[in-house]
DSSP file (Angstrom, degrees, kcal/mol; ACC not computed):
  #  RESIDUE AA STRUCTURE BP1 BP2  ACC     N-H-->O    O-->H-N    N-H-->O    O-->H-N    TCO  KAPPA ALPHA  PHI   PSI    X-CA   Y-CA   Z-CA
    1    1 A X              0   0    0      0, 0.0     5,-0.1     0, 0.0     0, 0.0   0.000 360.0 360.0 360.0 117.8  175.6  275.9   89.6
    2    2 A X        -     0   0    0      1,-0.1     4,-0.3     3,-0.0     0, 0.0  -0.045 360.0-114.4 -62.8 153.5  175.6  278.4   92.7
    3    3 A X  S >  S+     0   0    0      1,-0.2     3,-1.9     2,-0.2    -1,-0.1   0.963 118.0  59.2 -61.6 -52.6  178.3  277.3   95.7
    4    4 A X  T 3  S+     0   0    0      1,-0.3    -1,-0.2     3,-0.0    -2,-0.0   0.728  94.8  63.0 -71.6 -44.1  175.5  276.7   97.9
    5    5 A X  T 3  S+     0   0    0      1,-0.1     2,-0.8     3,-0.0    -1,-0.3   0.519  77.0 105.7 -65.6  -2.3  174.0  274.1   95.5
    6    6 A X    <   -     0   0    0     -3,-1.9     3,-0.2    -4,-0.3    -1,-0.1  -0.568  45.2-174.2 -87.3 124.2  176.7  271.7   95.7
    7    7 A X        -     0   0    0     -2,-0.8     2,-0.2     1,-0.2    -1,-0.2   0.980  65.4 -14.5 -75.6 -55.4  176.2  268.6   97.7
    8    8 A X  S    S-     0   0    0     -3,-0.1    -1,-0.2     0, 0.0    -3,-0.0  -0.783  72.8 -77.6-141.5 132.6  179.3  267.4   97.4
    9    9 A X        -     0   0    0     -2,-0.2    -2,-0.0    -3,-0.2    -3,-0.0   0.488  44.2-111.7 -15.1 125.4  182.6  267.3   96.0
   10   10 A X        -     0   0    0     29,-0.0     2,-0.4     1,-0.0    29,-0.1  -0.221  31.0-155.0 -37.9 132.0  183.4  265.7   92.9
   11   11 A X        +     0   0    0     27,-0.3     2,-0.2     3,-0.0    33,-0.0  -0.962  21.6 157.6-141.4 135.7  185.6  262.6   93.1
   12   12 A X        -     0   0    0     -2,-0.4     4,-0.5    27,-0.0     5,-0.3  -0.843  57.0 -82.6-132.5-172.6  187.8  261.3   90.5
   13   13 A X  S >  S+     0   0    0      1,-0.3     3,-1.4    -2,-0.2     4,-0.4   0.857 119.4  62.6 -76.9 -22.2  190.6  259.3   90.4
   14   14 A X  T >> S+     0   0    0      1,-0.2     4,-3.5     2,-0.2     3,-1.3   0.955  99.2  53.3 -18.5 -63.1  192.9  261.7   91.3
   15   15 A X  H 3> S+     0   0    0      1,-0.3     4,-0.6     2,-0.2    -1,-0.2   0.311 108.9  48.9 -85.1  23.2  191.5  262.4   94.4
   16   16 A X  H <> S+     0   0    0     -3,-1.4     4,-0.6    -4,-0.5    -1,-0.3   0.203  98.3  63.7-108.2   4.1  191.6  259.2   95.3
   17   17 A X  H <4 S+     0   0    0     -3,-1.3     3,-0.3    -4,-0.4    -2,-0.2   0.754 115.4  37.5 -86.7 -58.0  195.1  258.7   94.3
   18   18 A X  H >< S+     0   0    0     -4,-3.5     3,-0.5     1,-0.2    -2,-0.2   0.988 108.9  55.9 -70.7 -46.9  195.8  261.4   97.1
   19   19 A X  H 3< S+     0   0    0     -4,-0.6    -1,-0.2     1,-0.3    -2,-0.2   0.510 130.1   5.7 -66.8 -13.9  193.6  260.6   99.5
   20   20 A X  T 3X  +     0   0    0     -4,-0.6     4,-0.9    -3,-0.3     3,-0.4  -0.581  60.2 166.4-148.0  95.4  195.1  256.8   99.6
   21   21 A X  T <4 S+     0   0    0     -3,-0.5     4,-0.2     1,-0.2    -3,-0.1   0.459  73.7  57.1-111.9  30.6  197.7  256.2   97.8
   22   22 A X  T  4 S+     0   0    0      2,-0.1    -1,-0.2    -5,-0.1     4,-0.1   0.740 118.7  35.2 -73.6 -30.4  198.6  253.1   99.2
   23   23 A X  T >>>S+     0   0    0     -3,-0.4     4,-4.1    -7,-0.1     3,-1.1   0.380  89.7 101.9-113.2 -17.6  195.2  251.6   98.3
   24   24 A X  H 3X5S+     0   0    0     -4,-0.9     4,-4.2     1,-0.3     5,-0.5   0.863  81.2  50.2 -37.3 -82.0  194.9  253.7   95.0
   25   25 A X  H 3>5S+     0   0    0      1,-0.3     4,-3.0     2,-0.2    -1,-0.3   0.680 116.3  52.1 -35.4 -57.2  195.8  250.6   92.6
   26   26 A X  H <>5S+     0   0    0     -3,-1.1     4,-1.6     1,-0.3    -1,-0.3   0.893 108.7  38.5 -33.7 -76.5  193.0  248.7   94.9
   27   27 A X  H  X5S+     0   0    0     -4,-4.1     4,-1.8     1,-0.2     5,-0.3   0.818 117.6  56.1 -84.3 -20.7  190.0  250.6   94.9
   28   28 A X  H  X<S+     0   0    0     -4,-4.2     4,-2.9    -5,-0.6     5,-0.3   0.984 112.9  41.4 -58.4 -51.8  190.8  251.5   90.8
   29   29 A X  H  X S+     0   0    0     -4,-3.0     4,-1.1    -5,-0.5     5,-0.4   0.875 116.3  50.9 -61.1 -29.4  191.0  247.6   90.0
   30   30 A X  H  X S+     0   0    0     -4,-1.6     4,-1.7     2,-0.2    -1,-0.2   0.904 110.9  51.2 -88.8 -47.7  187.5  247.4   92.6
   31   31 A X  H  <>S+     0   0    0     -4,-1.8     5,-0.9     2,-0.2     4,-0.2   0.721 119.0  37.5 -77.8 -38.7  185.7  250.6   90.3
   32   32 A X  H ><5S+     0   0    0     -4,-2.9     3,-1.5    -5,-0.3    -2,-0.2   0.901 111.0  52.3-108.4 -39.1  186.3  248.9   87.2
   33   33 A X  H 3<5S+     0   0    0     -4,-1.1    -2,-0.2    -5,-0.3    -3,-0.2   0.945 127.5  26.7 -10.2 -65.8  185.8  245.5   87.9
   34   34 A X  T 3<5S-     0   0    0     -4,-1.7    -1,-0.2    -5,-0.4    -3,-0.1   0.487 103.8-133.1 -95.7  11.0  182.3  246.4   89.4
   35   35 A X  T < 5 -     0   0    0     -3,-1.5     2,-0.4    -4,-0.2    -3,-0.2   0.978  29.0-170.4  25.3  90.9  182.0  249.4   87.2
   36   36 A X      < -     0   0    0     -5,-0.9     2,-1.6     7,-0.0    -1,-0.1  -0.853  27.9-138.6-118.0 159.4  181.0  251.8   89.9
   37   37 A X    >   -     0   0    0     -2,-0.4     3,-1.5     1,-0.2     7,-0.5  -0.703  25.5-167.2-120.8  89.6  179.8  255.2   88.5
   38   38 A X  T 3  S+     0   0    0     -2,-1.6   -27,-0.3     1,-0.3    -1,-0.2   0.571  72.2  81.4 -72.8  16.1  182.0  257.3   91.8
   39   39 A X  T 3  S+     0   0    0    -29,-0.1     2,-0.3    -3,-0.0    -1,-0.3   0.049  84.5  46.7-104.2  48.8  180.0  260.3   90.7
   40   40 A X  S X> S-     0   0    0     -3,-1.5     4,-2.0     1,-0.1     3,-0.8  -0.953  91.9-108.2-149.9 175.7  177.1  259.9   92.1
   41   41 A X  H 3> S+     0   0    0     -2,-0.3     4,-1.9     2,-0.2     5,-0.1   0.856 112.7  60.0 -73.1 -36.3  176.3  258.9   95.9
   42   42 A X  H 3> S+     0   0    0      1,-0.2     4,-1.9     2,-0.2    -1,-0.2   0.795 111.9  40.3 -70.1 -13.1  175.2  255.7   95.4
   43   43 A X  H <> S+     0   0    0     -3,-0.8     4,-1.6    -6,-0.5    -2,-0.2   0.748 112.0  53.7 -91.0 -47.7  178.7  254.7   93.9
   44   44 A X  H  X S+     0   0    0     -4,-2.0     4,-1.5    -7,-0.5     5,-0.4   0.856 107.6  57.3 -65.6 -32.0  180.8  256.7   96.3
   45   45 A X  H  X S+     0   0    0     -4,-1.9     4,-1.7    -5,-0.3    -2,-0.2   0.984 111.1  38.8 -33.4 -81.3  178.8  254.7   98.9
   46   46 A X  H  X S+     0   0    0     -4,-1.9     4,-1.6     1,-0.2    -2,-0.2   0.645 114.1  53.8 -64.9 -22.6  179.9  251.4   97.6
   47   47 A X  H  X S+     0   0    0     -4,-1.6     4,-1.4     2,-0.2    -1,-0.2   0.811 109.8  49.3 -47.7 -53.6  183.5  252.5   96.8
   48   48 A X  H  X S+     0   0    0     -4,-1.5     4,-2.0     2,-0.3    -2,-0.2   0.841 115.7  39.8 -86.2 -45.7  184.0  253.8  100.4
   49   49 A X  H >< S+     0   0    0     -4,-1.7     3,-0.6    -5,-0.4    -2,-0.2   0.990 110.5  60.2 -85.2 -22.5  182.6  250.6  102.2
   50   50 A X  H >X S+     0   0    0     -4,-1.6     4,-2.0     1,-0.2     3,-0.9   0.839 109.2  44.6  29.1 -72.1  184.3  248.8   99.7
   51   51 A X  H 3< S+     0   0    0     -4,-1.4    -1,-0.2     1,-0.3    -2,-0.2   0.820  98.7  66.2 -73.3 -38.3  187.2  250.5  101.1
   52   52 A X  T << S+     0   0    0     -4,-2.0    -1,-0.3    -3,-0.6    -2,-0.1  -0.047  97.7  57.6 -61.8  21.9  186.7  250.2  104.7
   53   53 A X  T <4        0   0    0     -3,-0.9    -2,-0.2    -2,-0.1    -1,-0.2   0.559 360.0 360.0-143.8 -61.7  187.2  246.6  104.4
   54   54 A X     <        0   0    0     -4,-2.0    -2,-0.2    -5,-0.1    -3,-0.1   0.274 360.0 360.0 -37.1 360.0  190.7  247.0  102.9
């Protein structure tokens, strides 16, 4: 896969561990709970308003 073809960055739970890790524990219990699949957009979607709410 060329640089150019990537829509966007990969998210795993890492990088949500950095990117909040106040909320980390949260939005993990929220991704299995609802099983939401964060690699693809429609799962990073719900994750994020999901998160907006917190």
């Amino acid at each position: 896969m060329k640089d150019e073809d990537l829509k966007y960055k990969l998210v795993n739970k890492d990088f949500l561990e950095e990117l909040d890790p106040r909320n980390y524990r949260k939005l993990e219990a929220y991704i299995k709970k609802n099983e939401v699949d964060i690699k693809t957009i429609e799962g990073l979607t719900q994750l994020i308003d999901y998160w907006a709410e917190i």
